[in-house]
DSSP file (Angstrom, degrees, kcal/mol; ACC not computed):
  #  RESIDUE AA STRUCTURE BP1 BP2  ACC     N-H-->O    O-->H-N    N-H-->O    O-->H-N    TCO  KAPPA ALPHA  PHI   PSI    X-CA   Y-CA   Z-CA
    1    1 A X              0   0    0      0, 0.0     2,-0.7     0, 0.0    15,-0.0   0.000 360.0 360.0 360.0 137.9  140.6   89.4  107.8
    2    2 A X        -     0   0    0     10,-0.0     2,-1.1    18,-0.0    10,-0.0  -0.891 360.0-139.4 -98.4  76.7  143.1   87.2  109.4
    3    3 A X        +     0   0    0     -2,-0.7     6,-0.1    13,-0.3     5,-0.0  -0.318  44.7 149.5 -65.7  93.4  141.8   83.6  109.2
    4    4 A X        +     0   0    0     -2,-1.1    -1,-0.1     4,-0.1     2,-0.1   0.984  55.5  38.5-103.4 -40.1  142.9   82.4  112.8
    5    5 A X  S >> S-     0   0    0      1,-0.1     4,-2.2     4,-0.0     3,-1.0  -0.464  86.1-106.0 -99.3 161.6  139.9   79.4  113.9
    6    6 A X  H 3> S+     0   0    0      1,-0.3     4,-1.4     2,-0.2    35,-0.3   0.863 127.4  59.4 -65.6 -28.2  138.0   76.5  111.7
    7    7 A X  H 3> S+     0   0    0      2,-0.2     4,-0.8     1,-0.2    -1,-0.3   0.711 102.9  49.5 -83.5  -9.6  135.1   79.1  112.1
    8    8 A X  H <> S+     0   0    0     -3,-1.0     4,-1.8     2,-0.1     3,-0.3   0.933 108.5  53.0 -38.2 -55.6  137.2   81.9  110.3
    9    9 A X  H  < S+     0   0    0     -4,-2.2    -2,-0.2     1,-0.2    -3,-0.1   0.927 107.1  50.6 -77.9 -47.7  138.0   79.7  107.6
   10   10 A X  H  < S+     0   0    0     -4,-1.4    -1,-0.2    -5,-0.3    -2,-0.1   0.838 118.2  37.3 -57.6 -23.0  134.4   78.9  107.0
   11   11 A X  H  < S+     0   0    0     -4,-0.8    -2,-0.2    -3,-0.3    -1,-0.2   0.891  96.5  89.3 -84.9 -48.0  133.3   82.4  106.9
   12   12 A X  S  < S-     0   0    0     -4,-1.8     2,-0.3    -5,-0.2     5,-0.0   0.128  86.8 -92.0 -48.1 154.8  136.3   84.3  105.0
   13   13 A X    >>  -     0   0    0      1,-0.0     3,-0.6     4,-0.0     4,-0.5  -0.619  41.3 -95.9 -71.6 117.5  136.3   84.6  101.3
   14   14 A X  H >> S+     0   0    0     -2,-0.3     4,-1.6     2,-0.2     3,-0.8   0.642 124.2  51.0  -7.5 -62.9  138.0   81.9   99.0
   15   15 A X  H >> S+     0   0    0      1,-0.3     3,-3.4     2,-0.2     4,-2.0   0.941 110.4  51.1 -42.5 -79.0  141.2   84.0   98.6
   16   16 A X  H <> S+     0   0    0     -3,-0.6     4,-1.0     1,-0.3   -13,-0.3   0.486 111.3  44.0 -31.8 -43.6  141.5   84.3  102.3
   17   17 A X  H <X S+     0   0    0     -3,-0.8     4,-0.7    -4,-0.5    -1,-0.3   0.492 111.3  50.4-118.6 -11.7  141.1   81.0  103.1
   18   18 A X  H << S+     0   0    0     -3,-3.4     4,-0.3    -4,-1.6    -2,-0.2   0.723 113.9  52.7-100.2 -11.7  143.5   79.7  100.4
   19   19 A X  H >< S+     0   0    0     -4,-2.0     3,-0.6    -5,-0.2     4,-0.4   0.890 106.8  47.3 -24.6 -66.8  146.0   82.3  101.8
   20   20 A X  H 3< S+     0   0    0     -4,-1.0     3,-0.2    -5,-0.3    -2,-0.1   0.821 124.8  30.5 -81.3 -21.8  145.7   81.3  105.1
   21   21 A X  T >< S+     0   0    0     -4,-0.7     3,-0.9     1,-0.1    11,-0.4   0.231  91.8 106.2-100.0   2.9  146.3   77.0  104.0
   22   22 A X  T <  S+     0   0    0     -3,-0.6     7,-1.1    -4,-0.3     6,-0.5   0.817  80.3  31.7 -65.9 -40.2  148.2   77.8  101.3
   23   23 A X  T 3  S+     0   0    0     -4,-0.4    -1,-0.3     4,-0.2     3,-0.3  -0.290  88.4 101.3-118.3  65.1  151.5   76.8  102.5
   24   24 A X  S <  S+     0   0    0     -3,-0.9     2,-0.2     1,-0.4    -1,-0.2   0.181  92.1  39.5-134.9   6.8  150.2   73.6  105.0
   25   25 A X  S >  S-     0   0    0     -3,-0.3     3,-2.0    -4,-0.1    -1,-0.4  -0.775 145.0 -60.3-143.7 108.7  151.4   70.9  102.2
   26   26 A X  T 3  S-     0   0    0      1,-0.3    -2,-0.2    -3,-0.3    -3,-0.1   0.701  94.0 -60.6  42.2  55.0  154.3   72.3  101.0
   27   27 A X  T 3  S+     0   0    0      1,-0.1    -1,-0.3    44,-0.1    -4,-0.2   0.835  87.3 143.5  11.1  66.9  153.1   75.5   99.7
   28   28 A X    X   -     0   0    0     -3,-2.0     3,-0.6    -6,-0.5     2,-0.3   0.100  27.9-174.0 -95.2  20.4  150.6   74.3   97.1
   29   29 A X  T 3> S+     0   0    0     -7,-1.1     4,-1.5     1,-0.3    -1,-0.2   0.250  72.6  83.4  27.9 -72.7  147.9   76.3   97.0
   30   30 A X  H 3> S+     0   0    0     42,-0.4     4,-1.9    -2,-0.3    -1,-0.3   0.644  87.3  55.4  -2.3 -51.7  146.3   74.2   94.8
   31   31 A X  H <> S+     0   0    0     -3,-0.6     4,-0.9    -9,-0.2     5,-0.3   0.897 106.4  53.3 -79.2 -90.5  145.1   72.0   97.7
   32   32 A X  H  > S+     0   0    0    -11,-0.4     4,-2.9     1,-0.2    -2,-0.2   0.573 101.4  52.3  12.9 -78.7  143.5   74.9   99.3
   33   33 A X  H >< S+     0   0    0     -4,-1.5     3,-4.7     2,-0.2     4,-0.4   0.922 110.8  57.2 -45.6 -62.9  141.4   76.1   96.4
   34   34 A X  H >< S+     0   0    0     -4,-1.9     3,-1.0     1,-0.4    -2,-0.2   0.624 114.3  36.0  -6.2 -59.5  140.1   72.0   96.4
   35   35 A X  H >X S+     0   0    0     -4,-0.9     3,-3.1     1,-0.3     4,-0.9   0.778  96.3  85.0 -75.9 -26.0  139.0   72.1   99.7
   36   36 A X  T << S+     0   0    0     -3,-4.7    -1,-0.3    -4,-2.9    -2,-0.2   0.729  92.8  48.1 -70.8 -23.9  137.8   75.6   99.7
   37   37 A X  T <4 S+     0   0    0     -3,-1.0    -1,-0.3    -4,-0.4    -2,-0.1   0.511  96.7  69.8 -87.7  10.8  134.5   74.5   98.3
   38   38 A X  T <4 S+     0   0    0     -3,-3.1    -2,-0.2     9,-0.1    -1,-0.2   0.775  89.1 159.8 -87.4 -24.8  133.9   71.3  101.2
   39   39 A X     <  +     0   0    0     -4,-0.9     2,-0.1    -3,-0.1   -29,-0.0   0.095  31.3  54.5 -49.9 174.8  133.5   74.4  103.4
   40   40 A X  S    S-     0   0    0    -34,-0.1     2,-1.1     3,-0.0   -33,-0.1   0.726  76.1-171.1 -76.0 139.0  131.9   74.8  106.5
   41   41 A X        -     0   0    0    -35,-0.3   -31,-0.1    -2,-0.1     3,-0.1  -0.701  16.3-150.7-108.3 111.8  134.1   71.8  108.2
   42   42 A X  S    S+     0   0    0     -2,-1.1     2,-0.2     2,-0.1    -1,-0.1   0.858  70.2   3.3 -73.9  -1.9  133.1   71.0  111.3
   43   43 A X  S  > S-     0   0    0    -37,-0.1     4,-2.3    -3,-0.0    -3,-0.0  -0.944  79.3 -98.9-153.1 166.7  136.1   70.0  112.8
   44   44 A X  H  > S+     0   0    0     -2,-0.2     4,-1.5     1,-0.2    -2,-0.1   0.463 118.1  63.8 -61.1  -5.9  139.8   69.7  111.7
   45   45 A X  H  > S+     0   0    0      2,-0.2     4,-2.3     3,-0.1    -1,-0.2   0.872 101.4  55.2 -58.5 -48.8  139.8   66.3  110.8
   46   46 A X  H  > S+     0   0    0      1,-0.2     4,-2.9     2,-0.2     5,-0.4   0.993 112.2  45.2 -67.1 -66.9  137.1   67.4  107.9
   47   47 A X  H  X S+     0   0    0     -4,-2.3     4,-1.9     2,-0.2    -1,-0.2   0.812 108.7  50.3 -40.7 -53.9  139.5   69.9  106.7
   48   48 A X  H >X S+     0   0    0     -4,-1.5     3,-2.7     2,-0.2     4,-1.4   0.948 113.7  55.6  -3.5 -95.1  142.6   67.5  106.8
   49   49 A X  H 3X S+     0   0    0     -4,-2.3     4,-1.3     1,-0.4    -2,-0.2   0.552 103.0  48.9 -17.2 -61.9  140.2   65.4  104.9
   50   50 A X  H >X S+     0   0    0     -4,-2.9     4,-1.7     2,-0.2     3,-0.6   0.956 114.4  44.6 -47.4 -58.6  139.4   67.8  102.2
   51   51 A X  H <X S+     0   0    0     -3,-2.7     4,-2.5    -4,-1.9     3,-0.4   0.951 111.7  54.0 -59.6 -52.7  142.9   68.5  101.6
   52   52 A X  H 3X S+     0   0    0     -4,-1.4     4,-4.1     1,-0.3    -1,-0.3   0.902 113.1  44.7 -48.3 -38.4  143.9   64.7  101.7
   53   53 A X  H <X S+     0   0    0     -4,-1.3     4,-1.5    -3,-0.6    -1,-0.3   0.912 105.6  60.8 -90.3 -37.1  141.3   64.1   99.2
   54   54 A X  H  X S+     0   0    0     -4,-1.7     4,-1.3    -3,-0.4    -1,-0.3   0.853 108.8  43.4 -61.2 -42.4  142.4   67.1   97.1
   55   55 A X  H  < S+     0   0    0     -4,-2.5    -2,-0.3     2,-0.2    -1,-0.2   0.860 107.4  60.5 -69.5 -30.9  145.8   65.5   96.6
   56   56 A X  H  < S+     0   0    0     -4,-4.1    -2,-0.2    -5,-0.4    -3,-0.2   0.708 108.8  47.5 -69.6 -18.7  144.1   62.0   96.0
   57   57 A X  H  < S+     0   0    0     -4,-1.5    -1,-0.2    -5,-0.2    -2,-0.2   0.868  89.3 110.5 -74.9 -31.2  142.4   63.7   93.0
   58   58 A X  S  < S-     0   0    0     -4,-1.3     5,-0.3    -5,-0.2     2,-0.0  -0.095  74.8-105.7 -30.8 110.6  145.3   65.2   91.8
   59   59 A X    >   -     0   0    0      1,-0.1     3,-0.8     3,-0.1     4,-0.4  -0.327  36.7-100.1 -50.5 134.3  146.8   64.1   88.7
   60   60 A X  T 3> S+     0   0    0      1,-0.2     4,-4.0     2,-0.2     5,-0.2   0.502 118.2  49.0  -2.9 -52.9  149.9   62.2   88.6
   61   61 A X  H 3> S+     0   0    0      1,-0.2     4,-1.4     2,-0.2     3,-0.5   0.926 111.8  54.2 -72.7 -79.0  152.8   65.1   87.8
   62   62 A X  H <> S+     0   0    0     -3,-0.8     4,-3.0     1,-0.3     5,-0.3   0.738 107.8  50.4 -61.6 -51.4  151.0   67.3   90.8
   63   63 A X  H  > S+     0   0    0     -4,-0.4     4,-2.4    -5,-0.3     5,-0.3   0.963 117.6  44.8 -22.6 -61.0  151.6   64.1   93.4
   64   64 A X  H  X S+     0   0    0     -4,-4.0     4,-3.3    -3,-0.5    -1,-0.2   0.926 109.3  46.0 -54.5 -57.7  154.8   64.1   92.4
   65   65 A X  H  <>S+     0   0    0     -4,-1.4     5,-0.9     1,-0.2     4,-0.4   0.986 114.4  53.2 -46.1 -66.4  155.8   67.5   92.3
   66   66 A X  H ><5S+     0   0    0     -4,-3.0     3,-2.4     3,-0.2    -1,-0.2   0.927 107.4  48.9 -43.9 -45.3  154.2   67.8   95.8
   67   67 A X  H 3<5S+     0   0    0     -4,-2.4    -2,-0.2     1,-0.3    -1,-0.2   0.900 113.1  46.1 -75.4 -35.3  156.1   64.9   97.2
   68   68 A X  T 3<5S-     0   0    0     -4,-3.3    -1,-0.3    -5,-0.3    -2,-0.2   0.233 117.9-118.3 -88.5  17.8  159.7   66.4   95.7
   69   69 A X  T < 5 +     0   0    0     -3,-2.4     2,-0.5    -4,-0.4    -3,-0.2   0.932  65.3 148.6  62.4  62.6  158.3   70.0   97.3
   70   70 A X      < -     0   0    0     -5,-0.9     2,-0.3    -8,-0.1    -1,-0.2  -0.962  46.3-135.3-133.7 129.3  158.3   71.5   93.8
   71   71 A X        -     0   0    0     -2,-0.5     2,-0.3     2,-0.0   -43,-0.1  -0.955  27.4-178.8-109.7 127.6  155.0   74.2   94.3
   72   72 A X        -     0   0    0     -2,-0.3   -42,-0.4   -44,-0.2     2,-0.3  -0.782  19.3-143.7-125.2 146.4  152.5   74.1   91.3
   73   73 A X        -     0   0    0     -2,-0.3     2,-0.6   -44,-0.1   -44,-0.1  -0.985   8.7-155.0-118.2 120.4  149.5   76.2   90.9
   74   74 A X              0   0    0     -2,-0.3   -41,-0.0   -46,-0.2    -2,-0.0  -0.763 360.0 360.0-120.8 102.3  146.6   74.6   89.2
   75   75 A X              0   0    0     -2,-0.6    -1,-0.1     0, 0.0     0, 0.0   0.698 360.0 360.0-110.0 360.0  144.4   77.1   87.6
């Protein structure tokens, strides 16, 4: 499965759905898993959100790295 709509991504399987967001901050994956447990999002704001919030947890070195595009996986 192909996740192409916000009701894809809410059904599809963890993998799938950090596949399909994987590379929508700089290819970090990392944000992806985060969010992958806020599912179902009712809108794309709530997703944004999740992600946003998944980098605001993030420890220091991963900000960084994200903001100088350097892709870490956080496991």
């Amino acid at each position: 499965m192909t996740p192409k709509t916000l009701a894809d991504l809410n059904a599809c399987s963890k993998d799938e759905f950090v596949a399909a967001l994987a590379n929508i901050f700089e290819y970090s994956p990392w944000i992806a898993e985060q969010a992958a447990s806020s599912r179902p999002f009712a809108g794309v704001n709530a997703l944004f959100g999740a992600m946003k919030a998944a980098v605001d947890r993030a420890p220091s070195e991963l900000r960084l790295a994200l903001t100088r595009s350097e892709s870490f996986r956080v496991d």
